[in-house]
N, CA, C and O atoms as a MOPAC input file, in Angstrom:
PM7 MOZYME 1SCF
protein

 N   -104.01100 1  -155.21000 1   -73.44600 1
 C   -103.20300 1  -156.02000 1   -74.32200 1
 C   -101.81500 1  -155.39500 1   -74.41000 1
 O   -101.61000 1  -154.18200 1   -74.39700 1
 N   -101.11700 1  -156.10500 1   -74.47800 1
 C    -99.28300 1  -155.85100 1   -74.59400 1
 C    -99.03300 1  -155.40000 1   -76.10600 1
 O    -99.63800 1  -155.82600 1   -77.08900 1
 N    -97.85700 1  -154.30200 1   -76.07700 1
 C    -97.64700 1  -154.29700 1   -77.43300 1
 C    -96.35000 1  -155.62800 1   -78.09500 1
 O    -95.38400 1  -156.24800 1   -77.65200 1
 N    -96.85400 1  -155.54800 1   -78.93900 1
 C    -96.35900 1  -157.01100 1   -79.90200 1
 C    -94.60400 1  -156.43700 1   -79.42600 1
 O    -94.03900 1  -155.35800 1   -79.24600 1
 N    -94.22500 1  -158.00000 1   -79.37400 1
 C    -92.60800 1  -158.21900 1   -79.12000 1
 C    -92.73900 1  -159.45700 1   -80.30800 1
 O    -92.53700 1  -160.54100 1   -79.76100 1
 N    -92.95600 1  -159.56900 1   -81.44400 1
 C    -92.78900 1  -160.60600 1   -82.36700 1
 C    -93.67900 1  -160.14800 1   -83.63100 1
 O    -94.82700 1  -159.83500 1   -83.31600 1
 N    -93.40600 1  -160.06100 1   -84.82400 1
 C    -93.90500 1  -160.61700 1   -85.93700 1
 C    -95.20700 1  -160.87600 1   -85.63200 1
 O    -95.37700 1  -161.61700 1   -84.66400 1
 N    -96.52400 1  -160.31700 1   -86.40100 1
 C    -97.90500 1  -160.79200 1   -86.05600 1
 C    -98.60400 1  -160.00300 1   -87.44800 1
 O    -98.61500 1  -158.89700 1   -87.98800 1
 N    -99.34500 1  -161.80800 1   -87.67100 1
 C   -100.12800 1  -162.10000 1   -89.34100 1
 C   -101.35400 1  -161.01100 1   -88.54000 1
 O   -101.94300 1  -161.39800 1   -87.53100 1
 N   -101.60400 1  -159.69100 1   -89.12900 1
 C   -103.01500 1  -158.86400 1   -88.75700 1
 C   -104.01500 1  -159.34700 1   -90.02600 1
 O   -103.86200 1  -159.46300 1   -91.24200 1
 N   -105.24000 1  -159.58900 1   -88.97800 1
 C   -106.17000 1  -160.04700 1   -90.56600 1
 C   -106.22100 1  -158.29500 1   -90.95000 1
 O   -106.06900 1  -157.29900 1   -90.24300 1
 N   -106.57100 1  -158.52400 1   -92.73000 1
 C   -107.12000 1  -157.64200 1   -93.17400 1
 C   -108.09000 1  -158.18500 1   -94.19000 1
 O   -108.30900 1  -159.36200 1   -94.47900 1
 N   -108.77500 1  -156.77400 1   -94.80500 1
 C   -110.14200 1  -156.76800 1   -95.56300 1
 C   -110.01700 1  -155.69400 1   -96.05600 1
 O   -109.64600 1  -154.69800 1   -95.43400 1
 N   -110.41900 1  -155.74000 1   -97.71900 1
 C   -110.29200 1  -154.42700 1   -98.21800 1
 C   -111.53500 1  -153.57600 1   -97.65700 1
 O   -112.28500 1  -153.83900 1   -96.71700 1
 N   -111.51900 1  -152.51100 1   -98.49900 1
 C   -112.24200 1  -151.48800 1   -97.64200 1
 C   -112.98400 1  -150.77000 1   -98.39700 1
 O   -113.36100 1  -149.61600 1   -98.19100 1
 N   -113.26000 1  -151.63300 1   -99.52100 1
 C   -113.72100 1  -150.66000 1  -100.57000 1
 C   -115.40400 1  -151.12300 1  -100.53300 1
 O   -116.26400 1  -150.48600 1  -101.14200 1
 N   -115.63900 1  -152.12100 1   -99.85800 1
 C   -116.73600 1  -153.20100 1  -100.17600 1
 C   -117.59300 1  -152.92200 1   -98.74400 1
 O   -116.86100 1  -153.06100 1   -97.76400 1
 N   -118.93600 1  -152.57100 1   -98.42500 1
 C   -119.43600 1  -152.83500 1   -97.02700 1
 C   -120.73400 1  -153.16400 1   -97.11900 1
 O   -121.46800 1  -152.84700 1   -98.05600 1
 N   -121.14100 1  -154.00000 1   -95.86000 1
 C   -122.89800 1  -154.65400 1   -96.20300 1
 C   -123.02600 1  -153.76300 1   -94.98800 1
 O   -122.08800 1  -153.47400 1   -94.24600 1
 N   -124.77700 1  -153.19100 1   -94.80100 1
 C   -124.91400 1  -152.43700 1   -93.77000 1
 C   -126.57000 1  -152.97300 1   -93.31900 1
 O   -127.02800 1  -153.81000 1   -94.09700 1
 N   -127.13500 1  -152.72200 1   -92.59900 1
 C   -127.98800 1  -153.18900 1   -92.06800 1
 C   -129.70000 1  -152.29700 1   -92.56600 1
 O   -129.88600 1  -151.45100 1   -91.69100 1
 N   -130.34200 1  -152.27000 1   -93.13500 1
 C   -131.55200 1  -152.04800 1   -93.48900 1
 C   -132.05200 1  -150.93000 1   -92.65200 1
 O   -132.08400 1  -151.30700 1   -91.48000 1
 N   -132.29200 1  -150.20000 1   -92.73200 1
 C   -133.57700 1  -149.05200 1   -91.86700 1
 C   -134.36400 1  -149.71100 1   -91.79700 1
 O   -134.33800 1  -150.56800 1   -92.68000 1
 N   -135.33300 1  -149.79300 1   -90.98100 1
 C   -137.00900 1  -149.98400 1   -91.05200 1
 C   -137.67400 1  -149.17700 1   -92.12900 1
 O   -137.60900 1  -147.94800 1   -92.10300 1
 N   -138.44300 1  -149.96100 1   -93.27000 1
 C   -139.09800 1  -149.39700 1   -94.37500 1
 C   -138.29300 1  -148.47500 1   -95.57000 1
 O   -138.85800 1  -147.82800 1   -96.45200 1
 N   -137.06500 1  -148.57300 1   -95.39200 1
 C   -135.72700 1  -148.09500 1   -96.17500 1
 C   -135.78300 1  -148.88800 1   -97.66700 1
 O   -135.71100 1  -150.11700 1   -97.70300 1
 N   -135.89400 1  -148.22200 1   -98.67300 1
 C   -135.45300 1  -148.34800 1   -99.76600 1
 C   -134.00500 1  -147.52800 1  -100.69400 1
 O   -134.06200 1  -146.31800 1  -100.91000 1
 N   -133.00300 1  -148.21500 1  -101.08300 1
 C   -132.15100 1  -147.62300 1  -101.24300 1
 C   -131.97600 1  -148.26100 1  -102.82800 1
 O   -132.02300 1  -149.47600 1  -103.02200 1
 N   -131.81400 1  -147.49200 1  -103.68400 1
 C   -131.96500 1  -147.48900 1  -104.81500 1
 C   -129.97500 1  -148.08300 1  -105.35900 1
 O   -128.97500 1  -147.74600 1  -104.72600 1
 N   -129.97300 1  -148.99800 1  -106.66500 1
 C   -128.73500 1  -149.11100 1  -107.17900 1
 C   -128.08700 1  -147.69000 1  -107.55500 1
 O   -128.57600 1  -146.99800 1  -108.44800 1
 N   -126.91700 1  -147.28200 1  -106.79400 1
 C   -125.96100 1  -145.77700 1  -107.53600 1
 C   -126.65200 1  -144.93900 1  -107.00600 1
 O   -126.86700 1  -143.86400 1  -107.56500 1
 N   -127.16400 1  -145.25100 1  -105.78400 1
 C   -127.70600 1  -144.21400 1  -104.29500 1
 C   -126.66800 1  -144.27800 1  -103.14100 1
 O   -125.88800 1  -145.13100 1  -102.71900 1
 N   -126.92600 1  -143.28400 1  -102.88900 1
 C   -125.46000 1  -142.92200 1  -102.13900 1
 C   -126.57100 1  -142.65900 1  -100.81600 1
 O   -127.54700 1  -141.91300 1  -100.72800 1
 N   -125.91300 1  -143.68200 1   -99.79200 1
 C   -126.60000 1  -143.94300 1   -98.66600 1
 C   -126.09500 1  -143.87700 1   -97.18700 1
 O   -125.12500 1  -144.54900 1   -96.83600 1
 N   -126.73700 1  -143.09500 1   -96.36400 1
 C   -125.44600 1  -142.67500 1   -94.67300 1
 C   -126.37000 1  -143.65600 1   -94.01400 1
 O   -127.33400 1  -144.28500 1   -94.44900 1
 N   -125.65000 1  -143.58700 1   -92.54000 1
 C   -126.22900 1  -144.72600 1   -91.45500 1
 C   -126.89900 1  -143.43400 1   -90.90900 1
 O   -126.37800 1  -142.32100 1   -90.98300 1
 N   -128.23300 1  -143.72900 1   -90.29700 1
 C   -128.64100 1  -143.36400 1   -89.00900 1
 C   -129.16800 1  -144.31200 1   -88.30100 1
 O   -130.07800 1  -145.05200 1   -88.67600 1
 N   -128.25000 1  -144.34400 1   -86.54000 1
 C   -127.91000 1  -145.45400 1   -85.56400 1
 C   -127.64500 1  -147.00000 1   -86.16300 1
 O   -128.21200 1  -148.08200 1   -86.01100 1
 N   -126.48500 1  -146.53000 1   -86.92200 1
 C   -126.11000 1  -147.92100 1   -87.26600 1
 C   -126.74600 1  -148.86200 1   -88.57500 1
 O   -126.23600 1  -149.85500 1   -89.09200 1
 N   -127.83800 1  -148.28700 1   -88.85800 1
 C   -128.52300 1  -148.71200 1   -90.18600 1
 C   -128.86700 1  -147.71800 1   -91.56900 1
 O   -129.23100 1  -146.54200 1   -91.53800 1
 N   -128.66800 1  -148.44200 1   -92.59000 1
 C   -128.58600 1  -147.77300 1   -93.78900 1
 C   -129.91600 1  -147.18100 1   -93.91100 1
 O   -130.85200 1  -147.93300 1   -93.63900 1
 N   -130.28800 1  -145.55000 1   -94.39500 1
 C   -130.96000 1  -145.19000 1   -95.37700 1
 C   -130.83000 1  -144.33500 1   -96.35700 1
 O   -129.74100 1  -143.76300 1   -96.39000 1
 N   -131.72800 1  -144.01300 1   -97.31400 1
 C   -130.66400 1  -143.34100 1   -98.87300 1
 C   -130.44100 1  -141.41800 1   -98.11700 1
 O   -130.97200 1  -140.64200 1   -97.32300 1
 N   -129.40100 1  -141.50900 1   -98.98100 1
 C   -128.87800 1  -139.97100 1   -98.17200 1
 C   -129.68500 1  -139.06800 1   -98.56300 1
 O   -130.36900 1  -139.24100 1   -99.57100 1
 N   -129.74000 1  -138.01700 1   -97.87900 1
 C   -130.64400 1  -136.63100 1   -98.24300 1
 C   -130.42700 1  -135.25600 1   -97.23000 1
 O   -130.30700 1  -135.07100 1   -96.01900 1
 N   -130.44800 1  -134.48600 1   -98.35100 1
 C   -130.19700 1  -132.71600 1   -97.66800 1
 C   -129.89400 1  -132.86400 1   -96.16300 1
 O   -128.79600 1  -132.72300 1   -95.62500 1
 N   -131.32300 1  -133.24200 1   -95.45700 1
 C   -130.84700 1  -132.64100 1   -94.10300 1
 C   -130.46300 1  -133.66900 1   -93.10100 1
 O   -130.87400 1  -133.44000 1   -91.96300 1
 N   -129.74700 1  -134.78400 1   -93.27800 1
 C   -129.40600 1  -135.62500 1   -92.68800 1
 C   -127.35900 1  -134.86900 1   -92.30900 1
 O   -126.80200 1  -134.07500 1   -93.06700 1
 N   -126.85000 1  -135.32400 1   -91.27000 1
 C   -125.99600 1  -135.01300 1   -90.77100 1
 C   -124.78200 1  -135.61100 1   -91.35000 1
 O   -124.88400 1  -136.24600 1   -92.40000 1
 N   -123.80900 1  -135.49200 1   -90.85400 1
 C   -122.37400 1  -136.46600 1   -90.85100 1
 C   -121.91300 1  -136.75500 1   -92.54900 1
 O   -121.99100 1  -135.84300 1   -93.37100 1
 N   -121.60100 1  -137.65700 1   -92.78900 1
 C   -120.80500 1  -138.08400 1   -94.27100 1
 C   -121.68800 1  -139.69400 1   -94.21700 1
 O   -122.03800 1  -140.49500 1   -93.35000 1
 N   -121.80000 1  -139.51400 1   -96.17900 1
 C   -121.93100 1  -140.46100 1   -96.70100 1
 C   -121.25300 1  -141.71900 1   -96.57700 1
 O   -120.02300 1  -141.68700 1   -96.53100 1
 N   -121.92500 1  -142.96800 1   -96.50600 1
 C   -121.04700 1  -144.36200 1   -95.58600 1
 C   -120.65700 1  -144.77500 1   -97.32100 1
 O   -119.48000 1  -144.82700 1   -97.67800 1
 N   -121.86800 1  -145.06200 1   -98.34400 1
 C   -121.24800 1  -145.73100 1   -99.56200 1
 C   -122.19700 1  -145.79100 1  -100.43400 1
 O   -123.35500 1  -145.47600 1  -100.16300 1
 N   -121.76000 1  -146.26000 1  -101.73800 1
 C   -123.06700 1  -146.25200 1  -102.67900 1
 C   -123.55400 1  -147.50200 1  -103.11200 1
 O   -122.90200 1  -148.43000 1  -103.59200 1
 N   -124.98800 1  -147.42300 1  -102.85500 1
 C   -125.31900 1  -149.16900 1  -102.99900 1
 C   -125.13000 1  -149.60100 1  -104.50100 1
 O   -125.34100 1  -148.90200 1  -105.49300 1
 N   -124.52600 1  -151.38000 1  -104.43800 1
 C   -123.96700 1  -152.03300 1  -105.36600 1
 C   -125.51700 1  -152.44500 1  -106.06400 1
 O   -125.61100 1  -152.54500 1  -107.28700 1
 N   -126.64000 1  -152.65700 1  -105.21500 1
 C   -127.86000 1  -152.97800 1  -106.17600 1
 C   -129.29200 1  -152.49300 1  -104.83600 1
 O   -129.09600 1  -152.35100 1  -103.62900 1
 N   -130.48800 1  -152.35400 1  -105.48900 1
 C   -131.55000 1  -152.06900 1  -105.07800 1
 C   -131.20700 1  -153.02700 1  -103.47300 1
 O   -130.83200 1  -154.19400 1  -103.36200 1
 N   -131.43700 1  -152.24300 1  -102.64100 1
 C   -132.15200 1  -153.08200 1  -101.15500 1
 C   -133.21800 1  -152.11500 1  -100.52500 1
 O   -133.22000 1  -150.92100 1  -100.22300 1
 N   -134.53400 1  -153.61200 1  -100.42700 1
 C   -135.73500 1  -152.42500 1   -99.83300 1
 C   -135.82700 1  -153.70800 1   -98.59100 1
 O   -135.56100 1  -154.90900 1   -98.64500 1
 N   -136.27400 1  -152.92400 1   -97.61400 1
 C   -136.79900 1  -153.61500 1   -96.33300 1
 C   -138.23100 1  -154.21800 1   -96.63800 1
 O   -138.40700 1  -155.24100 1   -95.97700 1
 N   -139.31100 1  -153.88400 1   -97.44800 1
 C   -140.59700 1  -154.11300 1   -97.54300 1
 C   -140.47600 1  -155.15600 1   -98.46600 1
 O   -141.50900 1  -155.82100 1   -98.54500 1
 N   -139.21500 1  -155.66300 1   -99.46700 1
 C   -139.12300 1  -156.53100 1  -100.16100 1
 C   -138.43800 1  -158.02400 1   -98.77600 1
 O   -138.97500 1  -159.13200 1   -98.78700 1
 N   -137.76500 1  -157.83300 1   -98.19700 1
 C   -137.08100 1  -158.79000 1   -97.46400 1
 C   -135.15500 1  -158.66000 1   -97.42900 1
 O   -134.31100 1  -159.52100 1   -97.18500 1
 N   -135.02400 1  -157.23200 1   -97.78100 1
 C   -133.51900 1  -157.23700 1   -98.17500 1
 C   -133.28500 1  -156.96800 1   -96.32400 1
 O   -134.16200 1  -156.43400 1   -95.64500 1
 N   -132.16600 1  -157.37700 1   -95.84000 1
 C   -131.65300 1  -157.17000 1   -94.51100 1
 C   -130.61000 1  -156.36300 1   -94.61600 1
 O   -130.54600 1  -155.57000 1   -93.67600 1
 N   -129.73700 1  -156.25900 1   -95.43100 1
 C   -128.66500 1  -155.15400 1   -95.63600 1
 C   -128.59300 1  -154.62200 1   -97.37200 1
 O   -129.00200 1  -155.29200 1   -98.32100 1
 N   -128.01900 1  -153.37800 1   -97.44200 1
 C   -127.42200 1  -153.17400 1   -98.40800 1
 C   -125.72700 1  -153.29100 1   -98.55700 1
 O   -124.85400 1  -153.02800 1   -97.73000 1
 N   -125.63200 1  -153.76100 1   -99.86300 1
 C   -124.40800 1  -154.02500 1  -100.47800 1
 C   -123.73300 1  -152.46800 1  -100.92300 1
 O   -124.27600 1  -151.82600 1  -101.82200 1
 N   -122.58400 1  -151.96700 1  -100.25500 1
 C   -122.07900 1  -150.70500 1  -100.55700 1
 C   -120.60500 1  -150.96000 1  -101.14700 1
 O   -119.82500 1  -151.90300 1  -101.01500 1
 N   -120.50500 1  -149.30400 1  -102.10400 1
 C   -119.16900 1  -149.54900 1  -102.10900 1
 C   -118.67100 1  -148.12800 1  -102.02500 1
 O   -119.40200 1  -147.18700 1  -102.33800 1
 N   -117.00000 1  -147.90900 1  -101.45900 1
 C   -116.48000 1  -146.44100 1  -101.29000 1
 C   -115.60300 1  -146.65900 1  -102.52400 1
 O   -115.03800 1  -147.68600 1  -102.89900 1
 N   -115.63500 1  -145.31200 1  -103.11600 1
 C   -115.10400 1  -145.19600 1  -104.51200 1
 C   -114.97900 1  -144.09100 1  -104.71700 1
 O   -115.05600 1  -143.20400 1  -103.86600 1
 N   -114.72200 1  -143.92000 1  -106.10600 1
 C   -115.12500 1  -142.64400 1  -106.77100 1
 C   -115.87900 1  -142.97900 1  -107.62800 1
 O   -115.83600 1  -144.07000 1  -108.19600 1
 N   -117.11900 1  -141.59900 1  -107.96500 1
 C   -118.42100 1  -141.92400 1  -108.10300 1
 C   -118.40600 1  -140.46700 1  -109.12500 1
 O   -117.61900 1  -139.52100 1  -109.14000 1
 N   -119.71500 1  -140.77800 1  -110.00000 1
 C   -119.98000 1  -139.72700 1  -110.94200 1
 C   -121.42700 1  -138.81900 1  -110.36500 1
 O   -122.47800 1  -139.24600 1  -110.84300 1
 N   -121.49300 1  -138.23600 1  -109.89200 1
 C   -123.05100 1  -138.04300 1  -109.33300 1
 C   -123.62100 1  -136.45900 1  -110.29300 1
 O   -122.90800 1  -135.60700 1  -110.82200 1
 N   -124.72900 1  -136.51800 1  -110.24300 1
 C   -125.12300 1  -135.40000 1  -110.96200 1
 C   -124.94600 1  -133.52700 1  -109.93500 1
 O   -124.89100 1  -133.40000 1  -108.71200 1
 N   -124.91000 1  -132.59500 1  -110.79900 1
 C   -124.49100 1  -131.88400 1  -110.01000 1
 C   -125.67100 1  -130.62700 1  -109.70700 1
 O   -126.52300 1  -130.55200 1  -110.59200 1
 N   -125.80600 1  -129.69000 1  -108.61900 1
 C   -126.79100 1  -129.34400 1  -108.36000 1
 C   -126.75800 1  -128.11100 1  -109.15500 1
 O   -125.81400 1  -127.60300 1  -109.75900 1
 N   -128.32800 1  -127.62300 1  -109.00100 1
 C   -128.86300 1  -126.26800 1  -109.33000 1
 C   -127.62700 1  -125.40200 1  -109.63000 1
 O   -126.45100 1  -125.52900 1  -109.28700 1
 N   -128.23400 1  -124.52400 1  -110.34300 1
 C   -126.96900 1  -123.21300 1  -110.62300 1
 C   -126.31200 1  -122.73200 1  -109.43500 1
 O   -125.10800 1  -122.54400 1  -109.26400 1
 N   -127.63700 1  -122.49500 1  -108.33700 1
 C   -127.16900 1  -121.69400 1  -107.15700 1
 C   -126.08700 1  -122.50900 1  -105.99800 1
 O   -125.35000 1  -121.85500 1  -105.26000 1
 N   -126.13400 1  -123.93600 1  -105.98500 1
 C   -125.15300 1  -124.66400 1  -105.04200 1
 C   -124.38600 1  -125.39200 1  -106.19000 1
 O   -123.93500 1  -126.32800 1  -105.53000 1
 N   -124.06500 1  -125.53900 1  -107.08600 1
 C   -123.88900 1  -125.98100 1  -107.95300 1
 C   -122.12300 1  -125.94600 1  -108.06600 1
 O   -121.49900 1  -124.88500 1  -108.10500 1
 N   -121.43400 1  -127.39000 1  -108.11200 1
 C   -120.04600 1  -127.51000 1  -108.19900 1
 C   -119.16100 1  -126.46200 1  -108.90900 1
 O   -119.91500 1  -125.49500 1  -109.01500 1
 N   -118.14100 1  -126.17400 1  -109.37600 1
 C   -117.41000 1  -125.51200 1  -110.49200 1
 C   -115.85300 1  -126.22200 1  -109.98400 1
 O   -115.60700 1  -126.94400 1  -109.01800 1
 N   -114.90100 1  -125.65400 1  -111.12900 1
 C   -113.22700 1  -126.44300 1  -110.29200 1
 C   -112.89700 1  -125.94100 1  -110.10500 1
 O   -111.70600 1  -125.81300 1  -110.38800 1
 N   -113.85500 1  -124.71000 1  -109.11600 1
 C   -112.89600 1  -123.83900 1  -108.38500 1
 C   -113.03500 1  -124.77300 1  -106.59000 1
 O   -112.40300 1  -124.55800 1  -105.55600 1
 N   -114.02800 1  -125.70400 1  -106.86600 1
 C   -114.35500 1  -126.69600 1  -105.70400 1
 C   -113.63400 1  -128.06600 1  -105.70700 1
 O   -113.90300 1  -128.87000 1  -104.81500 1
 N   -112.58400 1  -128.41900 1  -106.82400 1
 C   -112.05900 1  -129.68600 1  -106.50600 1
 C   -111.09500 1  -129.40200 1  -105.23200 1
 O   -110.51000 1  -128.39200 1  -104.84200 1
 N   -111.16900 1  -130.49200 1  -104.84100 1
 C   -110.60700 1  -130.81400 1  -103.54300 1
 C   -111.28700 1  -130.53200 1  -101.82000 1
 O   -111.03400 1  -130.83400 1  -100.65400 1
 N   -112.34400 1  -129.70600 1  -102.67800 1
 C   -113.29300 1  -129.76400 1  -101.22500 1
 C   -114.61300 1  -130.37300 1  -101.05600 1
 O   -115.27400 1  -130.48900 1  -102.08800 1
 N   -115.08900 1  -130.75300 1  -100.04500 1
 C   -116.33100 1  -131.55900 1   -99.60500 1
 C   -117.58400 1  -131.38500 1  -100.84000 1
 O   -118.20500 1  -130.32200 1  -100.86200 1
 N   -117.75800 1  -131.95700 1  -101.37100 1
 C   -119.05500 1  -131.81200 1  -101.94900 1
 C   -120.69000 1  -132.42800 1  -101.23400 1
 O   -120.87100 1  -133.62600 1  -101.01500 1
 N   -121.11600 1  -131.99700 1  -101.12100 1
 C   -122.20700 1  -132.33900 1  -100.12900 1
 C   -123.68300 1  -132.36700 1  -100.36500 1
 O   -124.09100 1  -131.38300 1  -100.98300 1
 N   -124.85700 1  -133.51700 1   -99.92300 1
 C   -126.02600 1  -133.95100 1  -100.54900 1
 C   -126.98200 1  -133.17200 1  -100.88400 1
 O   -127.47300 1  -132.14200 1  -100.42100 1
 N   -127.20500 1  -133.98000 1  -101.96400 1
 C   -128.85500 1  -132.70900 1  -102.09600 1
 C   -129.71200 1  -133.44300 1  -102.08800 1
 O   -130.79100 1  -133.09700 1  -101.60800 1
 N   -129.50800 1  -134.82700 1  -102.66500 1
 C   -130.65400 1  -136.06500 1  -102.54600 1
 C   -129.29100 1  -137.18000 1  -103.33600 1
 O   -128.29900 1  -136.76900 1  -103.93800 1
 N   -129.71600 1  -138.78100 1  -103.04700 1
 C   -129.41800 1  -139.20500 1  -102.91900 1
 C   -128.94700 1  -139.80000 1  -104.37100 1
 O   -128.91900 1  -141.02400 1  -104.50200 1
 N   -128.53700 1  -138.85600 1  -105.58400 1
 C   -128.02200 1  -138.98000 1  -107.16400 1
 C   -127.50900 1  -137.32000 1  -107.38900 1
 O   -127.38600 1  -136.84700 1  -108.51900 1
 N   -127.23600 1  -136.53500 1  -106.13400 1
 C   -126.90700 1  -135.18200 1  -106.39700 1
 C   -125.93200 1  -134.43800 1  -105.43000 1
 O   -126.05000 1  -134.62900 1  -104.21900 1
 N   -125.28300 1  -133.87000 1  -105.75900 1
 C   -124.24800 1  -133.62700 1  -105.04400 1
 C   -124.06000 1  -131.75000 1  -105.05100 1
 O   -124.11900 1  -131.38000 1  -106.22400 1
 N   -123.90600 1  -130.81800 1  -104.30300 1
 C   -123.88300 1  -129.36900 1  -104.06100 1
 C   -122.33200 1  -128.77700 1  -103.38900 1
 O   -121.31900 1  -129.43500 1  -103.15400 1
 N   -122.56900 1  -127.37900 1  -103.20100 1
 C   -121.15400 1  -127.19000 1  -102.95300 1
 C   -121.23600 1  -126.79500 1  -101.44600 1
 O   -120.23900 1  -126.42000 1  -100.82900 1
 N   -122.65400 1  -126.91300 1  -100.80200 1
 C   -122.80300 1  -126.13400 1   -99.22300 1
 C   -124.13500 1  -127.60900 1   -99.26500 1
 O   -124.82900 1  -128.21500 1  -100.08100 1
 N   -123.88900 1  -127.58300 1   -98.04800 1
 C   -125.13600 1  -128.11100 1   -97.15600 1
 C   -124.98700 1  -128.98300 1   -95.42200 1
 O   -124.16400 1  -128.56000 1   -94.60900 1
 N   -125.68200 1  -129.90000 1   -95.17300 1
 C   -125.14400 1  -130.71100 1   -93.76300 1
 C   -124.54900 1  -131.99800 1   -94.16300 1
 O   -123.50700 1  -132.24600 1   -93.55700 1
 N   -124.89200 1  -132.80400 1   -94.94100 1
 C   -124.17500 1  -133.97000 1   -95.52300 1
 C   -123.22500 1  -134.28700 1   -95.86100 1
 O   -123.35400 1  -134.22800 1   -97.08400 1
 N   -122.19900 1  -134.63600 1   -95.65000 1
 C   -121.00700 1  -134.69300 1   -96.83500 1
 C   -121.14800 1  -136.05700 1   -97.79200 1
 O   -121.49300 1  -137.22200 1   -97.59200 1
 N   -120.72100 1  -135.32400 1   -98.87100 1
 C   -120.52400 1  -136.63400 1   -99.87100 1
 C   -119.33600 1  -137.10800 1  -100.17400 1
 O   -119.26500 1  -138.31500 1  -100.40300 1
 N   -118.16100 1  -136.31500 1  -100.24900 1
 C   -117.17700 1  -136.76400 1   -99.71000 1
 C   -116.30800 1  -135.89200 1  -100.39400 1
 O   -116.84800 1  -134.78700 1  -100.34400 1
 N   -115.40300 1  -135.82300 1  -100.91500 1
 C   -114.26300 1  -134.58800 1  -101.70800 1
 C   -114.38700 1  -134.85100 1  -103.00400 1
 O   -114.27500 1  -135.97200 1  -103.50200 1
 N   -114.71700 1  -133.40700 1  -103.83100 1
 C   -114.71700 1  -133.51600 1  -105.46400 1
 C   -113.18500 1  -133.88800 1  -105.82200 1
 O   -112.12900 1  -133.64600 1  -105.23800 1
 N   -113.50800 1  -134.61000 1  -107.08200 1
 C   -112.33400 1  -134.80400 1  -107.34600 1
 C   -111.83500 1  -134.45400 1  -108.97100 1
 O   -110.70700 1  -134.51400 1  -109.46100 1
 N   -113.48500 1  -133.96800 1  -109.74600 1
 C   -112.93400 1  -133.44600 1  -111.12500 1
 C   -114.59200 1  -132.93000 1  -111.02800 1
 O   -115.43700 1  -133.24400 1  -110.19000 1
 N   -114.69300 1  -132.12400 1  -112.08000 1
 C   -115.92900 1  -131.14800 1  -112.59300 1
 C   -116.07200 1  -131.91700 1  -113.88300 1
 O   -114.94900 1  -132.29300 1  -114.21900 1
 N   -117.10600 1  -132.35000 1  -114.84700 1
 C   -116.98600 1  -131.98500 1  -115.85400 1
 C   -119.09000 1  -131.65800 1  -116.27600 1
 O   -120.05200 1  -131.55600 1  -115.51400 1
 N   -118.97500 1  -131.59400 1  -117.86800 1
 C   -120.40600 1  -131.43200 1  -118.22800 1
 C   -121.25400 1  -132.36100 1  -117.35900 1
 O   -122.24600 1  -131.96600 1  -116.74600 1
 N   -120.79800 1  -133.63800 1  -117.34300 1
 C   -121.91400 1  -134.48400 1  -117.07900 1
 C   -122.17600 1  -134.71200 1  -115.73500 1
 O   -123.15600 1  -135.33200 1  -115.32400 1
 N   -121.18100 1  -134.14400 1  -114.94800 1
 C   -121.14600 1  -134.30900 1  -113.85600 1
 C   -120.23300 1  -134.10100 1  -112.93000 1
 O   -119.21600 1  -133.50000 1  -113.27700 1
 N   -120.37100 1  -134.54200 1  -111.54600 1
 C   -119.02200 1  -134.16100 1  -110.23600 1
 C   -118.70500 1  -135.59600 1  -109.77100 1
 O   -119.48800 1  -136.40100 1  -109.26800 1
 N   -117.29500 1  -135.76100 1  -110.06500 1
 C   -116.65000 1  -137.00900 1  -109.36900 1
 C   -116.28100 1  -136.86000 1  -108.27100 1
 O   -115.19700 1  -136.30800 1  -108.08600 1
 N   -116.97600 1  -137.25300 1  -107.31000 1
 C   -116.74200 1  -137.46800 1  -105.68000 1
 C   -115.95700 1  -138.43100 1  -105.43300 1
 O   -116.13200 1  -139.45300 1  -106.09600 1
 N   -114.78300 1  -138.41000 1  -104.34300 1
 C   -114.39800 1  -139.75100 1  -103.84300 1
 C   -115.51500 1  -139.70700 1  -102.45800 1
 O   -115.56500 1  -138.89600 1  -101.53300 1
 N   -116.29600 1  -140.82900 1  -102.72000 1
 C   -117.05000 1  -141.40300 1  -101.38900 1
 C   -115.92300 1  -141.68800 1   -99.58300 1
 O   -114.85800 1  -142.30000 1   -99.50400 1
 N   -116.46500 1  -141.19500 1   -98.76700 1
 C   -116.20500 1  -141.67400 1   -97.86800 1
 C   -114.98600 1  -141.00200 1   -97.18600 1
 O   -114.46900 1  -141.54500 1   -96.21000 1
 N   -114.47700 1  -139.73600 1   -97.72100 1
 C   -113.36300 1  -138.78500 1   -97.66200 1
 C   -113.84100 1  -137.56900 1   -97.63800 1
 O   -114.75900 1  -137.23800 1   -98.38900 1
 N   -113.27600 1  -136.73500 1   -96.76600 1
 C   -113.27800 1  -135.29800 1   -96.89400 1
 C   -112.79300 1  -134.79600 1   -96.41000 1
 O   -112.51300 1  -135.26800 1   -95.30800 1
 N   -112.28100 1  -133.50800 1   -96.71700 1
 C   -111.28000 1  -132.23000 1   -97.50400 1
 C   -111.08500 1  -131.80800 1   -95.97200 1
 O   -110.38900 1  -130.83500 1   -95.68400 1

């Protein structure tokens, strides 16, 4: 393809919103934070690889008849781990990463995406970003 010599309408789509395709026997819970493996959603966990895709907008199970889950990239409140991996703000701005799929640590293989505040109740991740 040629590069443009004129003015050109590019579609766009925000990016905050994504439907993804079901695992086989995948249940992904509402305010589960869920990665692809080969292209299809299942809920995230410890030893799964790569970065978190998004957090589902409501329950999708494959054994019910759901075909995709409804995701969204944001910033997210997730609970924070054990004492021993456990956030502090001496970690905002770097990767916070899975422990299960409502928990977030300061080491592991997952990313969840970059802290973005500490507090009591929890670690605000921006989904879908990292440090």
């Amino acid at each position: 393809m040629a590069a443009l010599n004129k003015d050109r309408a590019t579609p766009e789509r925000k990016g905050d919103l994504v439907a993804d395709p079901l695992d086989a026997g995948a249940t992904i819970y509402a305010g589960g934070m869920y990665v692809l493996k080969a292209g299809k959603a299942k809920p995230a966990a410890a030893s799964d690889s790569g970065a978190v895709r998004a957090v589902a907008r409501k329950r999708a199970s494959a054994a019910a008849g759901d075909a995709h889950v409804d995701g969204l990239i944001s910033v997210f409140r997730f609970d924070n781990a054990a004492s021993g991996s456990a956030i502090t703000r001496a970690e905002i701005g770097a990767n916070a990463y899975v422990v299960d799929d409502q928990t977030v640590g300061k080491t592991g293989n997952c990313i969840a995406g970059v802290v973005l505040d500490v507090e009591d109740a929890g670690v605000w991740v921006r989904i879908g970003a990292k440090a």
